[in-house]
C-alpha positions as CSV (number, residue, x, y, z in Angstrom):
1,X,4.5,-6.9,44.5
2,X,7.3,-5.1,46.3
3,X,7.0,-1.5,46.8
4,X,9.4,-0.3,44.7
5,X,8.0,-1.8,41.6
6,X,5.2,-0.2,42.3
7,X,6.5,2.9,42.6
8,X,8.5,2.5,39.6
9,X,5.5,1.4,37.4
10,X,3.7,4.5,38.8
11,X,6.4,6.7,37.8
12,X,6.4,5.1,34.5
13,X,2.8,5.8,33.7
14,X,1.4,9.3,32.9
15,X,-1.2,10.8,35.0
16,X,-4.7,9.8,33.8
17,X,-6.0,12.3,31.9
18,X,-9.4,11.0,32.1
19,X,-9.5,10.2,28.6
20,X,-10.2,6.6,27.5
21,X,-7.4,6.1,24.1
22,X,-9.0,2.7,23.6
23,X,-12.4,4.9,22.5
24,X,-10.7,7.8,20.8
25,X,-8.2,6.3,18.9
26,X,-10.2,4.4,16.5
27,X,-12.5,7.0,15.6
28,X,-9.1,9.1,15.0
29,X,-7.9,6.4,12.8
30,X,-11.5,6.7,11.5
31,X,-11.4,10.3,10.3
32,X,-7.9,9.4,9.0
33,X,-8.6,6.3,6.8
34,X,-12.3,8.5,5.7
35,X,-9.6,12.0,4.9
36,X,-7.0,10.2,3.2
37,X,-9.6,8.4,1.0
38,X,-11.3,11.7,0.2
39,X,-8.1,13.4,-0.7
40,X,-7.3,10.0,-3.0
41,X,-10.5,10.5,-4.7
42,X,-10.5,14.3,-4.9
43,X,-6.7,14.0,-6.9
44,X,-8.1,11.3,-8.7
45,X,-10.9,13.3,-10.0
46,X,-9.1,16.0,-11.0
47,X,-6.5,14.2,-13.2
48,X,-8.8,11.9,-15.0
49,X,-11.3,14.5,-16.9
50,X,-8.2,15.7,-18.8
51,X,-6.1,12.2,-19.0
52,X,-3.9,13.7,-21.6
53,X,-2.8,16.3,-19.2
54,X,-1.9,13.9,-16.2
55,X,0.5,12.4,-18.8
56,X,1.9,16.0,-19.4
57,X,2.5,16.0,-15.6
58,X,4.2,12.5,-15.3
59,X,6.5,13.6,-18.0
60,X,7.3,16.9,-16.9
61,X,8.9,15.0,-13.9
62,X,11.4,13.5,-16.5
63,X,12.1,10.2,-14.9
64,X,9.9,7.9,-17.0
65,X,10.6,7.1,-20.5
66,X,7.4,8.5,-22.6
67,X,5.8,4.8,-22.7
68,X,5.4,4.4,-19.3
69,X,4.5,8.2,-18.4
70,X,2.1,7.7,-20.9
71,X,0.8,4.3,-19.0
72,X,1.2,6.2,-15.5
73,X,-0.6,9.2,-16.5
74,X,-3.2,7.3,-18.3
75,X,-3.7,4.9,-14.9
76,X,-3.1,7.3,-12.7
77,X,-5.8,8.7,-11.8
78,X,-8.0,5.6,-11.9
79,X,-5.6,3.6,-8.8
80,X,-5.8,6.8,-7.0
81,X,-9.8,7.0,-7.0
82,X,-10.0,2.9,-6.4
83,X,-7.7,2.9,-3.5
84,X,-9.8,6.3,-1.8
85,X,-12.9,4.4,-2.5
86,X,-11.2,1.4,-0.6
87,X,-10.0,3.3,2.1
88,X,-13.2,5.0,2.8
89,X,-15.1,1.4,2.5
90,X,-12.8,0.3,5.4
91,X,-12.3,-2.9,3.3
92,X,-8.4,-4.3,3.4
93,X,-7.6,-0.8,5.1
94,X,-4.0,-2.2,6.0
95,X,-2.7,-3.3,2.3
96,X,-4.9,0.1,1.4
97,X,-2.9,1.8,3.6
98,X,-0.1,0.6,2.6
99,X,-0.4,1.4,-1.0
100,X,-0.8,4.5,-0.1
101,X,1.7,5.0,1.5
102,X,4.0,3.5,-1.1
103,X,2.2,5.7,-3.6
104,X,2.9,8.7,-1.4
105,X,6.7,7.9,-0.8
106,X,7.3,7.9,-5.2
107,X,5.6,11.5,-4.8
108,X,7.9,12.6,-2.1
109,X,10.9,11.2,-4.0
110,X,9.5,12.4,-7.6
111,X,9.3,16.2,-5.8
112,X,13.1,15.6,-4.2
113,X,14.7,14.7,-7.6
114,X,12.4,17.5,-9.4
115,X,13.3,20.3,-6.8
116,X,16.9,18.7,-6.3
117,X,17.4,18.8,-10.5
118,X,15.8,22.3,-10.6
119,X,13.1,21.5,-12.7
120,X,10.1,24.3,-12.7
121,X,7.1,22.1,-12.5
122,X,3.8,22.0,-10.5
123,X,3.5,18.5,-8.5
124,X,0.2,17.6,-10.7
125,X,-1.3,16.1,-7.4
126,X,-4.5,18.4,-7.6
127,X,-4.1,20.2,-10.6
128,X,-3.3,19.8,-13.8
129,X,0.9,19.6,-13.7
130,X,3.5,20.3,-15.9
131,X,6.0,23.3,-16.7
132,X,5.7,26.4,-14.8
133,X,7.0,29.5,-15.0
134,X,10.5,29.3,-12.8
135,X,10.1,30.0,-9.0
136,X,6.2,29.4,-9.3
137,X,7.0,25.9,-7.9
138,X,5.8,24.8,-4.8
139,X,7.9,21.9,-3.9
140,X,8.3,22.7,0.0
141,X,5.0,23.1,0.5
142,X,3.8,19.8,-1.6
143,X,6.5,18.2,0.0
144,X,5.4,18.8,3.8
145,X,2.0,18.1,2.7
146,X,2.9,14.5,1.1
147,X,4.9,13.5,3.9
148,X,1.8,13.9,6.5
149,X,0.0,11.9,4.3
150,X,2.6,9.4,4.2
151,X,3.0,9.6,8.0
152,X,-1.0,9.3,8.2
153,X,-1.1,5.7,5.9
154,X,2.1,4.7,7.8
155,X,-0.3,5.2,11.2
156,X,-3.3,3.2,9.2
157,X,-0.5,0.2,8.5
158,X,0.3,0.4,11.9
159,X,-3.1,0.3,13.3
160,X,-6.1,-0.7,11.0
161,X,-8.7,-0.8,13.1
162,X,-11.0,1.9,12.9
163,X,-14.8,2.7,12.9
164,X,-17.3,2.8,10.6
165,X,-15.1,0.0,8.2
166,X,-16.3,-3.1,6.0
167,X,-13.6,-4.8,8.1
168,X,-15.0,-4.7,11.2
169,X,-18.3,-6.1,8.8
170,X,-16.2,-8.8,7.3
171,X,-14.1,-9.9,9.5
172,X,-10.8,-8.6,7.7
173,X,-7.3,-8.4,9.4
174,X,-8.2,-5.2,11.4
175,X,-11.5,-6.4,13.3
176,X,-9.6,-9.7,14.2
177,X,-7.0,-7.5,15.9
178,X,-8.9,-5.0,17.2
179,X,-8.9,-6.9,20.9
180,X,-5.5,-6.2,20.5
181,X,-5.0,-3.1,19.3
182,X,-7.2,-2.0,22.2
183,X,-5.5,-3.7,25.1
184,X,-2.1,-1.8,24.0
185,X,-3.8,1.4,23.6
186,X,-5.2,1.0,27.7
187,X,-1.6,0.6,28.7
């Protein structure tokens, strides 16, 4: 190798800072995948010992007609604690992942169109929902809060692999790539 592509790759490259990615960054992913799952289950929870409620919340939203807020409210609640308890399980963490994110980008856009419509409602993400009391919404907040979640699953799509997951166990899409996901996260 000539000596100028050496001192170009050299420039290229960030001074070491002693810290070894390929060990870190799946036990960030880790704490991710285990956090997002909690907050799933926890906004799952909330929503499903007063089901009637949830459906309040999906309506308030007014973008539904009543038979499917009815259904979303209703179902709500039960997808959200599934896909936390599959997130924290580490099984199919990619397509969990994904849902999530999916999930989190119809919240982001249901908030938009509320706060764009100027609709006075509480997001019903860990509360109950529904009508409040105008300029007792949140929507800035709720909205920067949704979108790291949504940039956190996008990072799980990205990269699966993480510790402490029944994929690594099983064999699942993540563990097979983990070799990989390493060798990228050395360079």
């Amino acid at each position: 190798m000539s000596e100028s592509a050496s001192a170009s790759d050299s420039a290229r490259r960030p001074a070491s800072s002693g810290i070894n990615w390929a060990l870190v960054l799946p036990w960030a992913r880790t704490v991710v995948r285990v956090g997002l799952g909690v907050v799933w289950i926890v906004a799952g929870l909330v929503k499903v010992t007063d089901p009637a409620q949830s459906v309040v919340a999906v309506r308030a939203y007014q973008l539904l007609p009543d038979g499917l807020s009815y259904l979303v409210g209703w179902t709500l609640p039960y997808l959200e604690i599934l896909l936390g308890l599959v997130l924290i399980s580490g099984l199919f963490t990619r397509w969990a992942a994904l849902l999530s994110g999916l999930l989190q980008l119809a919240f982001v856009i249901g908030l938009i169109q509320a706060w764009a419509r100027g609709l006075s409602i509480d997001c019903g993400c860990f509360s109950s929902g529904g009508q409040v009391a105008p300029g007792a919404t949140t929507y800035a907040p709720d909205l920067i809060r949704d979108i790291v979640f949504l940039a956190a699953a996008a990072w799980l799509v990205w990269r699966p692999f993480s510790r402490l997951s029944l994929d690594a166990v099983t064999g699942g899409f993540a563990a097979q790539h983990e070799g990989a996901e390493q060798n990228d996260e050395e360079n």
